[in-house]
Structure formats: structure tokens, C-alpha cells
C-alpha positions in Angstrom: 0.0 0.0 0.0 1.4 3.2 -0.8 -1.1 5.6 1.0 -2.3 7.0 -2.0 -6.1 7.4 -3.2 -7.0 6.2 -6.4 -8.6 9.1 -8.4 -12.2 7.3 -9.0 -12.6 7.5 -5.1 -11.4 11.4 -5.0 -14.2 12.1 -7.7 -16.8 10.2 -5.8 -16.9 7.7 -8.2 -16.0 4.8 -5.9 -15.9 0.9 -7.1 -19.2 0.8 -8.4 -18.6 4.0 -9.9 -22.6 4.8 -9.1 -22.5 5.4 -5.0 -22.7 9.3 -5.0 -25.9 9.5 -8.0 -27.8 6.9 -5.8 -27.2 8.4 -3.1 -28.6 11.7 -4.6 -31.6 10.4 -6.0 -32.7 8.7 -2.6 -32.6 11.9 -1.1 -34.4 13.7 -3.8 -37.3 10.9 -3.3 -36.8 11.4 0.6 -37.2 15.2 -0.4 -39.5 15.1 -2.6 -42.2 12.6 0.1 -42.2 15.1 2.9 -44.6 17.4 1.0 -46.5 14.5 -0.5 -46.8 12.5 2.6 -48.0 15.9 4.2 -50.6 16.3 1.5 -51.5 12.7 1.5 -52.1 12.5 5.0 -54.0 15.9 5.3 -56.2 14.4 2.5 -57.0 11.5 4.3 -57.4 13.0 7.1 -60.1 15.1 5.7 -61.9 12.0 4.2 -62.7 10.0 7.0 -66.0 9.2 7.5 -66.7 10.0 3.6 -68.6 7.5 1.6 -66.9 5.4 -1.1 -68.7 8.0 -4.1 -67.2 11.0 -2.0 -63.5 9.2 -2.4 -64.3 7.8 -5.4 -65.0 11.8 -6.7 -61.7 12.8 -5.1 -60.1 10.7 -6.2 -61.2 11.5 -10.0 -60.0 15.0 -9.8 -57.4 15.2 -12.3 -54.6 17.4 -9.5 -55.2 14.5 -6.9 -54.8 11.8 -9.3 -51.3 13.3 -10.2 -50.5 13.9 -7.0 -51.3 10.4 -6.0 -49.0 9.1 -9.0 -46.3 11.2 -7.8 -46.4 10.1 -4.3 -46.4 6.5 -5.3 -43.9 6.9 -7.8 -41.6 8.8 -4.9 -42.1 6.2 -2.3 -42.0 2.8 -4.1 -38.5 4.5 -5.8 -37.5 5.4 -2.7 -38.4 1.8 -1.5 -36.5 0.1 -3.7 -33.4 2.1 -3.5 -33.4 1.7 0.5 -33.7 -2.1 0.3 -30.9 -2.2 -2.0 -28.5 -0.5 0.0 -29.5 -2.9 2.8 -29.3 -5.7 0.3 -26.0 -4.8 -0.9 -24.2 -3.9 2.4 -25.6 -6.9 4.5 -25.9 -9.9 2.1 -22.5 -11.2 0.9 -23.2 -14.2 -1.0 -23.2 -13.1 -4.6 -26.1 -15.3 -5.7 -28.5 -14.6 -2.8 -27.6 -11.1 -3.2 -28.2 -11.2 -7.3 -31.9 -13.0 -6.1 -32.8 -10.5 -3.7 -31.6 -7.6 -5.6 -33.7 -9.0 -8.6 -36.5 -9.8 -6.5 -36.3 -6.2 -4.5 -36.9 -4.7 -7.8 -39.2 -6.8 -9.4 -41.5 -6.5 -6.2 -41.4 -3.1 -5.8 -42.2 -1.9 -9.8 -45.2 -4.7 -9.4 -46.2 -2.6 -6.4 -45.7 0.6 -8.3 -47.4 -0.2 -11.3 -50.4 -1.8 -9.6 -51.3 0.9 -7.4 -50.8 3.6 -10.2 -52.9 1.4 -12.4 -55.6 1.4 -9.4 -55.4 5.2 -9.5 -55.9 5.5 -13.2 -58.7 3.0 -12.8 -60.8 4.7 -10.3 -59.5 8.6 -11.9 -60.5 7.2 -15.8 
């Protein structure tokens, strides 16, 4: 060893050469839920006790079905790219990692797409 940092490291590049723009885009998701999950909440909130036409209505309105979109887009993103840091720091044999890594994603666009098709559904 001659104490000297390779220049991928020093650019943030690391081994993977991907560590710094994940690590960006799961805090833009994290960033970008606070305000949803404050609006979704609040919106729930409000609804309680509403009938299943009153939701039904809501969620129709073309804002709220966006907004709905977006939040499930953020969090299942966000999701994904949580469980693969886990995945990736904590498993260490390579094919159980490949499997869970593949399953992590498979699982969570599934997710994704279902709800967001549930949305459209109801919104359409």
C-alpha cells in the first residue's frame, strides 16, 4: 500500500462507480415525500368518515390523481433504493444477493405499477 487514493474514489466515483448519483436520487425521493406524505395525509385525514362516491369523486380530480401518482412513484423509488443499499451492504453471497436484488426490484415496480394502475382505474 502506498497511501495513496486512487482518483475514482477522490471524484466520488467509488468501485461501483454509481454510490454518490444513488445516493442523490434517494434523497431527492426522501425530499420530494415530505410534501407529498404531508398532502396525502392531510387528504386522508379530511376523508374520513366519507362515503366510497365522495373518495371515489376525489379521487377523479385530475390534481389529486397526479399527485397520487407522484407520491407512489416517490415512495416505491425510494423503497427500492433503501432495500438495495441494505441488500448490498448486509448480504454477501453473490447469488443470494443477485436474487434478492432482482427480487427487490421486481417487487417493488409490481407494487408501483399496480397501485398507479388502481389510481388511473378509479381517476378514468
Amino acid at each position: 500500500m502506498s497511501g495513496r487514493i486512487s482518483l475514482r474514489r477522490v471524484r466520488d466515483l467509488g468501485t461501483a462507480r454509481d454510490g454518490v448519483h444513488h445516493w442523490w436520487v434517494q434523497r431527492l425521493t426522501a425530499v420530494a415525500l415530505v410534501p407529498l406524505s404531508i398532502w396525502f395525509v392531510t387528504s386522508i385525514i379530511l376523508l374520513a368518515g366519507s362515503d366510497h362516491a365522495q373518495v371515489t369523486a376525489w379521487i377523479s380530480n385530475p390534481i389529486v390523481a397526479v399527485f397520487l401518482m407522484l407520491t407512489l412513484i416517490a415512495m416505491f423509488y425510494h423503497l427500492k433504493l433503501g432495500l438495495q443499499v441494505v441488500i448490498e451492504d448486509y448480504i454477501h453471497a453473490k447469488p443470494t444477493k443477485a436474487a434478492c436484488l432482482l427480487l427487490n426490484n421486481f417487487v417493488n415496480t409490481v407494487l408501483a405499477l399496480s397501485c398507479i394502475f388502481s389510481v388511473l382505474k378509479v381517476a378514468v
